[in-house]
C-alpha positions in Angstrom: 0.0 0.0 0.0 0.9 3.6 -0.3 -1.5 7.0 -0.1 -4.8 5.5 1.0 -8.3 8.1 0.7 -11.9 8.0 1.3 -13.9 9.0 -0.8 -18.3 8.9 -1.9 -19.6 9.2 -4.8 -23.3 9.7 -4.7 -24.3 7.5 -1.9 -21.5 4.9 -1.8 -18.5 5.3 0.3 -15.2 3.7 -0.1 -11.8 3.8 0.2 -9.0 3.5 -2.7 -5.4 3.6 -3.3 -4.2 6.9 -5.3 -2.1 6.0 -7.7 -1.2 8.6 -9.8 -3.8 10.2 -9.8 -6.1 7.4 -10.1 -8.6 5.7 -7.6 -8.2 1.8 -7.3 -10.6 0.9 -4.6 -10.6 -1.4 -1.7 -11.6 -4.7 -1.4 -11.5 -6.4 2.3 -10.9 -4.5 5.8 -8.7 -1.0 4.9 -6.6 -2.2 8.3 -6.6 -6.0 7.8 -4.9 -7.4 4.4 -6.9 -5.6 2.1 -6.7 -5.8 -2.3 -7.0 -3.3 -4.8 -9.2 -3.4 -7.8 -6.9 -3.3 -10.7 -9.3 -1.6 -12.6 -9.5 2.3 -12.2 -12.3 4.0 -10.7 -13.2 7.3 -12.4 -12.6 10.4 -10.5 -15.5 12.3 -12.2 -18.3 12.9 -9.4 -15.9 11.5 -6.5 -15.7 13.5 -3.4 -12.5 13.0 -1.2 -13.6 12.7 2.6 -11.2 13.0 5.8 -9.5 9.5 5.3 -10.0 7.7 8.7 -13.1 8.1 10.6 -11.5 7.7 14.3 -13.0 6.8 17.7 -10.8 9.7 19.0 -8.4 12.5 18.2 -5.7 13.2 20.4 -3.8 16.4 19.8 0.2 16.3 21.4 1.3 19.8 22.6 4.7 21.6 22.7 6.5 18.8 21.2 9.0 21.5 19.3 11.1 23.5 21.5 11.0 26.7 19.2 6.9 26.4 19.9 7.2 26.3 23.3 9.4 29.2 22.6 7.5 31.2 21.1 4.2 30.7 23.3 6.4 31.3 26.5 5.8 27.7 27.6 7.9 25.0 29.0 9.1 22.5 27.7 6.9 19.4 29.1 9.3 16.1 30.6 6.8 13.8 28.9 4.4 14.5 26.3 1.3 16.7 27.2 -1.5 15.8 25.1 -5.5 16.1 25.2 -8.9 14.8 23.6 -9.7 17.0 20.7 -13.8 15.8 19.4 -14.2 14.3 16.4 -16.6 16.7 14.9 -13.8 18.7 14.4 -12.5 16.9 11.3 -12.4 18.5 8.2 -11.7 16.8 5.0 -8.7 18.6 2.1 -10.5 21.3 0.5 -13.2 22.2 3.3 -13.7 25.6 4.7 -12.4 26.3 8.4 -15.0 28.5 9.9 -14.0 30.8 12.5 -16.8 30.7 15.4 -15.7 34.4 17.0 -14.4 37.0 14.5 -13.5 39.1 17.8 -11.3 35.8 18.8 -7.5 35.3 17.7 -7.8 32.0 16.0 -4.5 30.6 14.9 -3.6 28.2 11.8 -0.7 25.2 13.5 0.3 22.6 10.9 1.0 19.1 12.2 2.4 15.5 11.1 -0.5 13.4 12.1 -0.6 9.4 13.2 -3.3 7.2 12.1 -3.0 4.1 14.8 -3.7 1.1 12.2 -4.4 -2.0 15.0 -5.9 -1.9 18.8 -3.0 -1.4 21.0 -2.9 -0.8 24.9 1.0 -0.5 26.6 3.0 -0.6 23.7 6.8 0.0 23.7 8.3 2.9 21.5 10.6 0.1 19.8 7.4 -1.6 18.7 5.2 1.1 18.3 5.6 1.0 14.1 3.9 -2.3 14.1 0.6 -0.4 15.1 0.9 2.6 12.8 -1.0 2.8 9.8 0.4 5.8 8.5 1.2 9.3 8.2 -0.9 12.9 7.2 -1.0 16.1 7.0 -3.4 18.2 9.3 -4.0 21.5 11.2 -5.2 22.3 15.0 -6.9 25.2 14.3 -7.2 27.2 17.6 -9.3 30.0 19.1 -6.3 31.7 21.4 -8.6 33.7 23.0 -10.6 30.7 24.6 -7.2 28.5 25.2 -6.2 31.6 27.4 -9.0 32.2 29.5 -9.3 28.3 30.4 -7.0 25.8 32.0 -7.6 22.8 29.6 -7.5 23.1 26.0 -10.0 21.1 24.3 -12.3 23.6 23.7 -10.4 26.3 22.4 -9.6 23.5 19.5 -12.5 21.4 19.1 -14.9 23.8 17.1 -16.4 21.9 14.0 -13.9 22.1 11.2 -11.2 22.9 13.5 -9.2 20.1 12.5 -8.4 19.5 8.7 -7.2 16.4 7.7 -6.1 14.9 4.6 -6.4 14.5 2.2 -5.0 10.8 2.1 -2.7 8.6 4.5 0.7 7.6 3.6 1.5 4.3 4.3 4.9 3.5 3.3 7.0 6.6 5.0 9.4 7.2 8.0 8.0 10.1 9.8 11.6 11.0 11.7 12.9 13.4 9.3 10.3 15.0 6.7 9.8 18.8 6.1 6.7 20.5 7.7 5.8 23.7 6.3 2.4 25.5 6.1 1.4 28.3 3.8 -0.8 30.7 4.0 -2.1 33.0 1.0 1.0 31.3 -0.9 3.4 33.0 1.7 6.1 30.5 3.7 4.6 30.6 7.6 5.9 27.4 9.2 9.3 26.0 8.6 10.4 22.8 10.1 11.2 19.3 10.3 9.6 16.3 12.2 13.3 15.5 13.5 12.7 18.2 15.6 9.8 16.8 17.5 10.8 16.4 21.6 9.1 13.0 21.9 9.2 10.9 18.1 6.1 9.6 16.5 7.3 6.2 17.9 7.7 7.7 21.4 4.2 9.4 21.6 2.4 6.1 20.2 4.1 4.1 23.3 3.5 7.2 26.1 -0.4 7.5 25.0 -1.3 4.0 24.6 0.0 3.3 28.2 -2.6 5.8 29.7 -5.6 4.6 26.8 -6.2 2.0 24.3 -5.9 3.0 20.8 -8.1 2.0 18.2 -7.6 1.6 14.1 -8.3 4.6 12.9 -7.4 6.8 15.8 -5.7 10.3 15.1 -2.4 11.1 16.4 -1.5 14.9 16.4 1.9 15.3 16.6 2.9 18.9 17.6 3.6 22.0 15.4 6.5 24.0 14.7 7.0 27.6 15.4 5.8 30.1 13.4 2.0 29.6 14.5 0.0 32.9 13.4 -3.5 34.3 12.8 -6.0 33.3 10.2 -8.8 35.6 8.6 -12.0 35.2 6.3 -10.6 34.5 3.1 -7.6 32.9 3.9 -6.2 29.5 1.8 -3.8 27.2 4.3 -1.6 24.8 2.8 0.3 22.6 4.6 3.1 20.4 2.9 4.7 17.9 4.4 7.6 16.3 2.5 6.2 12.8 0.7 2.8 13.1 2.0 -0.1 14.6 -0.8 -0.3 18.4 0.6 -3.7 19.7 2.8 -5.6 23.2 1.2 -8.4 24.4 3.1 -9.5 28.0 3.3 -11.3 30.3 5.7 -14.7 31.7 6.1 
Protein backbone atom coordinates (compact mmCIF):
# COMPACT_ATOMS: atom_id res chain seq x y z
CA UNK A 1 0.00 0.00 0.00
CA UNK A 2 0.92 3.56 -0.33
CA UNK A 3 -1.52 6.97 -0.12
CA UNK A 4 -4.78 5.53 0.97
CA UNK A 5 -8.32 8.13 0.72
CA UNK A 6 -11.93 7.97 1.34
CA UNK A 7 -13.90 9.03 -0.82
CA UNK A 8 -18.27 8.93 -1.87
CA UNK A 9 -19.60 9.19 -4.80
CA UNK A 10 -23.31 9.66 -4.71
CA UNK A 11 -24.26 7.46 -1.85
CA UNK A 12 -21.49 4.91 -1.79
CA UNK A 13 -18.52 5.31 0.34
CA UNK A 14 -15.21 3.70 -0.12
CA UNK A 15 -11.76 3.75 0.18
CA UNK A 16 -9.04 3.51 -2.66
CA UNK A 17 -5.43 3.58 -3.31
CA UNK A 18 -4.20 6.93 -5.35
CA UNK A 19 -2.13 5.99 -7.66
CA UNK A 20 -1.20 8.61 -9.81
CA UNK A 21 -3.81 10.21 -9.79
CA UNK A 22 -6.09 7.35 -10.06
CA UNK A 23 -8.62 5.74 -7.57
CA UNK A 24 -8.19 1.81 -7.29
CA UNK A 25 -10.60 0.94 -4.64
CA UNK A 26 -10.64 -1.43 -1.72
CA UNK A 27 -11.60 -4.67 -1.36
CA UNK A 28 -11.54 -6.39 2.33
CA UNK A 29 -10.90 -4.51 5.76
CA UNK A 30 -8.69 -0.95 4.88
CA UNK A 31 -6.58 -2.20 8.34
CA UNK A 32 -6.55 -6.03 7.77
CA UNK A 33 -4.92 -7.36 4.42
CA UNK A 34 -6.86 -5.58 2.11
CA UNK A 35 -6.66 -5.84 -2.28
CA UNK A 36 -6.98 -3.29 -4.77
CA UNK A 37 -9.17 -3.44 -7.83
CA UNK A 38 -6.92 -3.35 -10.74
CA UNK A 39 -9.30 -1.59 -12.58
CA UNK A 40 -9.49 2.27 -12.22
CA UNK A 41 -12.33 4.03 -10.74
CA UNK A 42 -13.23 7.25 -12.43
CA UNK A 43 -12.61 10.43 -10.52
CA UNK A 44 -15.51 12.29 -12.19
CA UNK A 45 -18.26 12.92 -9.43
CA UNK A 46 -15.87 11.46 -6.49
CA UNK A 47 -15.70 13.53 -3.45
CA UNK A 48 -12.48 12.96 -1.22
CA UNK A 49 -13.62 12.74 2.64
CA UNK A 50 -11.24 12.98 5.77
CA UNK A 51 -9.47 9.46 5.29
CA UNK A 52 -9.98 7.72 8.69
CA UNK A 53 -13.08 8.13 10.60
CA UNK A 54 -11.53 7.74 14.30
CA UNK A 55 -13.02 6.80 17.68
CA UNK A 56 -10.79 9.66 18.96
CA UNK A 57 -8.40 12.49 18.21
CA UNK A 58 -5.73 13.17 20.37
CA UNK A 59 -3.83 16.35 19.82
CA UNK A 60 0.19 16.31 21.42
CA UNK A 61 1.32 19.85 22.55
CA UNK A 62 4.68 21.65 22.69
CA UNK A 63 6.47 18.83 21.25
CA UNK A 64 8.98 21.47 19.26
CA UNK A 65 11.09 23.51 21.52
CA UNK A 66 11.02 26.73 19.21
CA UNK A 67 6.89 26.40 19.85
CA UNK A 68 7.22 26.26 23.33
CA UNK A 69 9.40 29.19 22.60
CA UNK A 70 7.45 31.18 21.06
CA UNK A 71 4.20 30.73 23.33
CA UNK A 72 6.36 31.31 26.51
CA UNK A 73 5.82 27.74 27.58
CA UNK A 74 7.90 25.05 29.03
CA UNK A 75 9.12 22.51 27.70
CA UNK A 76 6.94 19.44 29.15
CA UNK A 77 9.27 16.10 30.62
CA UNK A 78 6.77 13.78 28.91
CA UNK A 79 4.35 14.46 26.33
CA UNK A 80 1.28 16.74 27.19
CA UNK A 81 -1.54 15.78 25.11
CA UNK A 82 -5.55 16.07 25.22
CA UNK A 83 -8.92 14.80 23.57
CA UNK A 84 -9.66 16.98 20.70
CA UNK A 85 -13.77 15.77 19.37
CA UNK A 86 -14.17 14.29 16.40
CA UNK A 87 -16.59 16.69 14.87
CA UNK A 88 -13.84 18.72 14.38
CA UNK A 89 -12.51 16.85 11.26
CA UNK A 90 -12.45 18.51 8.20
CA UNK A 91 -11.72 16.75 5.01
CA UNK A 92 -8.71 18.65 2.09
CA UNK A 93 -10.46 21.31 0.45
CA UNK A 94 -13.23 22.24 3.28
CA UNK A 95 -13.73 25.58 4.73
CA UNK A 96 -12.38 26.32 8.43
CA UNK A 97 -15.04 28.51 9.89
CA UNK A 98 -13.96 30.83 12.50
CA UNK A 99 -16.84 30.66 15.35
CA UNK A 100 -15.72 34.43 17.05
CA UNK A 101 -14.39 36.95 14.53
CA UNK A 102 -13.47 39.10 17.84
CA UNK A 103 -11.25 35.82 18.79
CA UNK A 104 -7.48 35.34 17.65
CA UNK A 105 -7.85 32.05 16.00
CA UNK A 106 -4.49 30.56 14.91
CA UNK A 107 -3.59 28.16 11.79
CA UNK A 108 -0.69 25.16 13.54
CA UNK A 109 0.27 22.65 10.85
CA UNK A 110 0.99 19.09 12.16
CA UNK A 111 2.39 15.46 11.12
CA UNK A 112 -0.49 13.35 12.07
CA UNK A 113 -0.60 9.45 13.19
CA UNK A 114 -3.30 7.17 12.08
CA UNK A 115 -3.01 4.07 14.80
CA UNK A 116 -3.68 1.06 12.17
CA UNK A 117 -4.45 -2.00 14.99
CA UNK A 118 -5.87 -1.88 18.77
CA UNK A 119 -3.04 -1.45 21.05
CA UNK A 120 -2.92 -0.84 24.92
CA UNK A 121 0.99 -0.53 26.57
CA UNK A 122 3.03 -0.63 23.66
CA UNK A 123 6.82 0.01 23.70
CA UNK A 124 8.25 2.89 21.52
CA UNK A 125 10.63 0.09 19.81
CA UNK A 126 7.38 -1.65 18.69
CA UNK A 127 5.19 1.06 18.27
CA UNK A 128 5.64 0.98 14.14
CA UNK A 129 3.87 -2.33 14.08
CA UNK A 130 0.58 -0.42 15.12
CA UNK A 131 0.88 2.62 12.84
CA UNK A 132 -1.03 2.78 9.82
CA UNK A 133 0.35 5.76 8.52
CA UNK A 134 1.21 9.26 8.16
CA UNK A 135 -0.91 12.91 7.23
CA UNK A 136 -1.03 16.05 7.03
CA UNK A 137 -3.38 18.17 9.34
CA UNK A 138 -3.97 21.50 11.17
CA UNK A 139 -5.22 22.28 14.97
CA UNK A 140 -6.92 25.21 14.35
CA UNK A 141 -7.24 27.22 17.64
CA UNK A 142 -9.27 30.01 19.06
CA UNK A 143 -6.29 31.70 21.37
CA UNK A 144 -8.64 33.68 22.95
CA UNK A 145 -10.59 30.69 24.64
CA UNK A 146 -7.24 28.47 25.19
CA UNK A 147 -6.22 31.59 27.43
CA UNK A 148 -9.02 32.17 29.45
CA UNK A 149 -9.31 28.26 30.43
CA UNK A 150 -7.02 25.77 32.02
CA UNK A 151 -7.58 22.83 29.59
CA UNK A 152 -7.49 23.13 25.99
CA UNK A 153 -10.05 21.07 24.26
CA UNK A 154 -12.34 23.56 23.75
CA UNK A 155 -10.38 26.30 22.36
CA UNK A 156 -9.57 23.48 19.48
CA UNK A 157 -12.50 21.40 19.09
CA UNK A 158 -14.88 23.80 17.09
CA UNK A 159 -16.36 21.94 14.01
CA UNK A 160 -13.87 22.08 11.16
CA UNK A 161 -11.21 22.86 13.53
CA UNK A 162 -9.20 20.11 12.52
CA UNK A 163 -8.45 19.50 8.73
CA UNK A 164 -7.22 16.41 7.74
CA UNK A 165 -6.11 14.89 4.57
CA UNK A 166 -6.40 14.49 2.18
CA UNK A 167 -4.96 10.79 2.05
CA UNK A 168 -2.70 8.56 4.47
CA UNK A 169 0.68 7.64 3.55
CA UNK A 170 1.55 4.25 4.26
CA UNK A 171 4.90 3.51 3.28
CA UNK A 172 7.00 6.59 4.97
CA UNK A 173 9.36 7.22 7.97
CA UNK A 174 7.97 10.12 9.76
CA UNK A 175 11.56 10.99 11.74
CA UNK A 176 12.90 13.41 9.28
CA UNK A 177 10.34 14.98 6.65
CA UNK A 178 9.80 18.80 6.05
CA UNK A 179 6.69 20.54 7.70
CA UNK A 180 5.79 23.65 6.29
CA UNK A 181 2.35 25.52 6.06
CA UNK A 182 1.36 28.33 3.76
CA UNK A 183 -0.82 30.71 4.02
CA UNK A 184 -2.09 33.00 0.99
CA UNK A 185 0.95 31.33 -0.94
CA UNK A 186 3.43 33.02 1.68
CA UNK A 187 6.09 30.48 3.69
CA UNK A 188 4.59 30.63 7.61
CA UNK A 189 5.86 27.38 9.21
CA UNK A 190 9.32 25.96 8.57
CA UNK A 191 10.42 22.76 10.13
CA UNK A 192 11.22 19.32 10.30
CA UNK A 193 9.59 16.27 12.21
CA UNK A 194 13.25 15.51 13.52
CA UNK A 195 12.73 18.22 15.60
CA UNK A 196 9.79 16.81 17.47
CA UNK A 197 10.78 16.40 21.64
CA UNK A 198 9.15 13.01 21.90
CA UNK A 199 9.25 10.94 18.12
CA UNK A 200 6.09 9.60 16.49
CA UNK A 201 7.31 6.21 17.93
CA UNK A 202 7.66 7.67 21.39
CA UNK A 203 4.15 9.42 21.57
CA UNK A 204 2.36 6.08 20.17
CA UNK A 205 4.10 4.09 23.27
CA UNK A 206 3.48 7.20 26.11
CA UNK A 207 -0.37 7.51 24.97
CA UNK A 208 -1.28 4.00 24.64
CA UNK A 209 0.02 3.32 28.23
CA UNK A 210 -2.56 5.77 29.73
CA UNK A 211 -5.60 4.64 26.81
CA UNK A 212 -6.21 1.97 24.34
CA UNK A 213 -5.94 3.02 20.76
CA UNK A 214 -8.07 1.97 18.16
CA UNK A 215 -7.62 1.60 14.12
CA UNK A 216 -8.29 4.64 12.87
CA UNK A 217 -7.41 6.82 15.80
CA UNK A 218 -5.74 10.27 15.08
CA UNK A 219 -2.44 11.14 16.44
CA UNK A 220 -1.49 14.94 16.38
CA UNK A 221 1.91 15.33 16.64
CA UNK A 222 2.88 18.86 17.57
CA UNK A 223 3.56 21.98 15.36
CA UNK A 224 6.54 23.96 14.72
CA UNK A 225 7.00 27.58 15.40
CA UNK A 226 5.83 30.10 13.44
CA UNK A 227 2.04 29.59 14.53
CA UNK A 228 0.01 32.88 13.36
CA UNK A 229 -3.50 34.32 12.84
CA UNK A 230 -6.00 33.32 10.23
CA UNK A 231 -8.82 35.64 8.59
CA UNK A 232 -11.95 35.22 6.31
CA UNK A 233 -10.60 34.55 3.07
CA UNK A 234 -7.56 32.91 3.95
CA UNK A 235 -6.16 29.54 1.85
CA UNK A 236 -3.83 27.20 4.28
CA UNK A 237 -1.64 24.82 2.85
CA UNK A 238 0.35 22.59 4.59
CA UNK A 239 3.09 20.37 2.92
CA UNK A 240 4.68 17.94 4.43
CA UNK A 241 7.63 16.27 2.53
CA UNK A 242 6.18 12.81 0.69
CA UNK A 243 2.76 13.11 1.98
CA UNK A 244 -0.09 14.61 -0.77
CA UNK A 245 -0.32 18.40 0.58
CA UNK A 246 -3.74 19.66 2.78
CA UNK A 247 -5.61 23.21 1.16
CA UNK A 248 -8.36 24.39 3.08
CA UNK A 249 -9.50 28.00 3.25
CA UNK A 250 -11.34 30.35 5.73
CA UNK A 251 -14.74 31.72 6.06
Amino acid sequence: MAAIGRFQKGDDIFYAKVVDGELHRLQGDVFGSPSFEKKATSPKGVKTLVPVTPSKVIAVGLNYADHARETGKTVPKEPLFWLKAPSSLLPDGGKIEIPFPTHRTDFEAELAIVIGRRVRNVTAAAAARYIFGYTSAQDISDRTIQGSESQWARAKSFDTFTPLGPYVETKIDPHDLTVQLFQNGQLRQNSNSSQMIFNCFELVSFISTNMTLQPGDVILTGTPSGIGQIESGDRLEVRIQGLAPLLNTVK
